[in-house]
C-alpha positions as CSV (number, residue, x, y, z in Angstrom):
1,X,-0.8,0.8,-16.0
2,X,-1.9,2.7,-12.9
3,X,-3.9,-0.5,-10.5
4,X,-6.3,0.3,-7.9
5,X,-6.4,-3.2,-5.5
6,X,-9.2,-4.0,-3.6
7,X,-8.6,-4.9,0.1
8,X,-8.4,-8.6,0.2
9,X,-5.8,-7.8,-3.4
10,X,-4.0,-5.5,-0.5
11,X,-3.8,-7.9,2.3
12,X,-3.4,-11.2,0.5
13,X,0.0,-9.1,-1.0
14,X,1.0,-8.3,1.8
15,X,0.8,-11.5,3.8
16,X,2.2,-13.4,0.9
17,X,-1.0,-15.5,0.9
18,X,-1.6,-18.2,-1.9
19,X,-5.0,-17.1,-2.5
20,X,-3.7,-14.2,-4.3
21,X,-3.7,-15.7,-8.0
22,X,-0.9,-15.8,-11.0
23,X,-2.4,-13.3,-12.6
24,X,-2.8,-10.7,-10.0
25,X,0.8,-11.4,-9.0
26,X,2.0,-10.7,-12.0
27,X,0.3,-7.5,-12.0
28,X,1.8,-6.4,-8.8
29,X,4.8,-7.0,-9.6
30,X,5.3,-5.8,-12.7
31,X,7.7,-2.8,-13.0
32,X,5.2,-1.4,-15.8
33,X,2.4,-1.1,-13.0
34,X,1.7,1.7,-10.8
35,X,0.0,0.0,-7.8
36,X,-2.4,1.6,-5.5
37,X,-4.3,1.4,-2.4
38,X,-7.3,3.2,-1.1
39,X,-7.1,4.5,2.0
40,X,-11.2,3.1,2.5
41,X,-9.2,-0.1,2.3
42,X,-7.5,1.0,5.6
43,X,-10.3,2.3,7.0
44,X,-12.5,-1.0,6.5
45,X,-10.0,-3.3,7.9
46,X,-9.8,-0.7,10.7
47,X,-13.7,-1.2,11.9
48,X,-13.0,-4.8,11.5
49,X,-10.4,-5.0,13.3
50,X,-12.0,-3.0,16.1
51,X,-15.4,-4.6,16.0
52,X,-13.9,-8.5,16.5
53,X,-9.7,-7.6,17.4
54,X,-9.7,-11.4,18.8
55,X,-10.3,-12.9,15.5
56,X,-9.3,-9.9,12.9
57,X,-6.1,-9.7,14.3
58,X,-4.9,-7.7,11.1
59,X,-4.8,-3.9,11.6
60,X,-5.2,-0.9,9.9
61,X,-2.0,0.0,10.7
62,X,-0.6,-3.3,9.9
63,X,-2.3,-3.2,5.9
64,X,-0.5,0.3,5.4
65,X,2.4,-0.8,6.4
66,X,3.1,-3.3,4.5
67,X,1.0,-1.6,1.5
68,X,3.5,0.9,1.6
69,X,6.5,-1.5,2.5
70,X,5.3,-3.2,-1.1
71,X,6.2,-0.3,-2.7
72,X,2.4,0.7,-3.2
73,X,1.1,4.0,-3.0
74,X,-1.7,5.4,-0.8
75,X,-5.0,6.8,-2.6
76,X,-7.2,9.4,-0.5
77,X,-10.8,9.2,-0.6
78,X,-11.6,12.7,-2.2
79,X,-14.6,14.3,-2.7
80,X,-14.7,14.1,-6.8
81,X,-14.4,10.0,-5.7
82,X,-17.6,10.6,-3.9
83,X,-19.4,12.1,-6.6
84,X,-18.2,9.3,-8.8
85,X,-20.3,6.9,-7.4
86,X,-23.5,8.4,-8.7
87,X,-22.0,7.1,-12.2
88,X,-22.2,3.5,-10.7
89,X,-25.0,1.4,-12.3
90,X,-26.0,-2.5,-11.7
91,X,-29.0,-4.2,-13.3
92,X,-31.7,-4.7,-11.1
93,X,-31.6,-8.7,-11.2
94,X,-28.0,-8.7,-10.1
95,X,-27.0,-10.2,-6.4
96,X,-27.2,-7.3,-3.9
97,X,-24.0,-5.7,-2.9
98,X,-24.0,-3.7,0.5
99,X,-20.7,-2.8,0.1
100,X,-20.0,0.5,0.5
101,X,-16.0,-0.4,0.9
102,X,-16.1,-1.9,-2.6
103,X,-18.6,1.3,-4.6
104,X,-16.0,3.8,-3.0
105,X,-12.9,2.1,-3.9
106,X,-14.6,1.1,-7.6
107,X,-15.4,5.1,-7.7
108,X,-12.4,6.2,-7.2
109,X,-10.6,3.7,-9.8
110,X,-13.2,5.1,-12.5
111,X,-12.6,8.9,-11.5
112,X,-8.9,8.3,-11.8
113,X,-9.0,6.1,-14.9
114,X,-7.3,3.6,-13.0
115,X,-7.7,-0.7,-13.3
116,X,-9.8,-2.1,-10.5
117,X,-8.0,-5.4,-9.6
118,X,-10.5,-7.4,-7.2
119,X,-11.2,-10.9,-6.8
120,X,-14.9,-10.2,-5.4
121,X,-17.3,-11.6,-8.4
122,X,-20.2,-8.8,-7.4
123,X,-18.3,-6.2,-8.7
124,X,-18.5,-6.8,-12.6
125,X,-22.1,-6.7,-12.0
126,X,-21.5,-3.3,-12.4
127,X,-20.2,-3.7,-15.9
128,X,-16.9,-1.2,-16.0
129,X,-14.7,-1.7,-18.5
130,X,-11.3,-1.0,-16.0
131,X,-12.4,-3.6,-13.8
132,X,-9.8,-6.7,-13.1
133,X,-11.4,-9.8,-11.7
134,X,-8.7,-12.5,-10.6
């Protein structure tokens, strides 16, 4: 199965953290899984980083790193990713989600016919099959 991980999938893998469930461990680790990483992950973690560096001490540079130390392979933003996200539907009565980290990276799973694995609960409001929610 080829896995998209969102970026708090990315860096709680990386850092080893416990908040990264059973489940999604297993998935990671599984030699039957193709894992990938969006390079919007890097990019978010980046403006973090730069916006408040003295209490996001975790880089850009840092995530890909160890993405790619893990054995996990980089995903580009492309442009058919973009387009994607017109397909991208929630119900009007669902929470607001104003994040456009989490529509690219969820775009580019469905254009690729990847799994999403995320742990954020907004995202099934969008009702995608692929999505993994840990």
């Amino acid at each position: 199965m080829r896995v998209l991980i969102d970026t708090h999938i990315a860096i709680w893998s990386v850092l080893d953290d416990p908040k990264l469930s059973k489940t999604a461990r297993d998935i990671l680790l599984s030699s039957e899984n193709e894992i990938y990483y969006s390079s919007a992950s890097i990019w978010e973690i980046t403006i973090k980083h730069m916006a408040h560096p003295e209490t996001f001490l975790y880089s850009g540079y840092h995530l890909a790193k160890g993405c790619d130390e893990n054995g996990f392979i980089t995903l580009p933003v492309l442009n058919h990713h973009s387009f994607a996200l017109e397909t991208l539907k929630r119900p009007e009565n669902a929470p607001r989600h104003n994040d456009p980290f989490d529509r690219i990276m969820l775009a580019q799973a469905k254009a690729e016919g990847m799994k999403f694995l995320t742990h954020d609960s907004l995202i099934p409001y969008y009702n995608e099959p692929f999505v993994i929610l840990v």
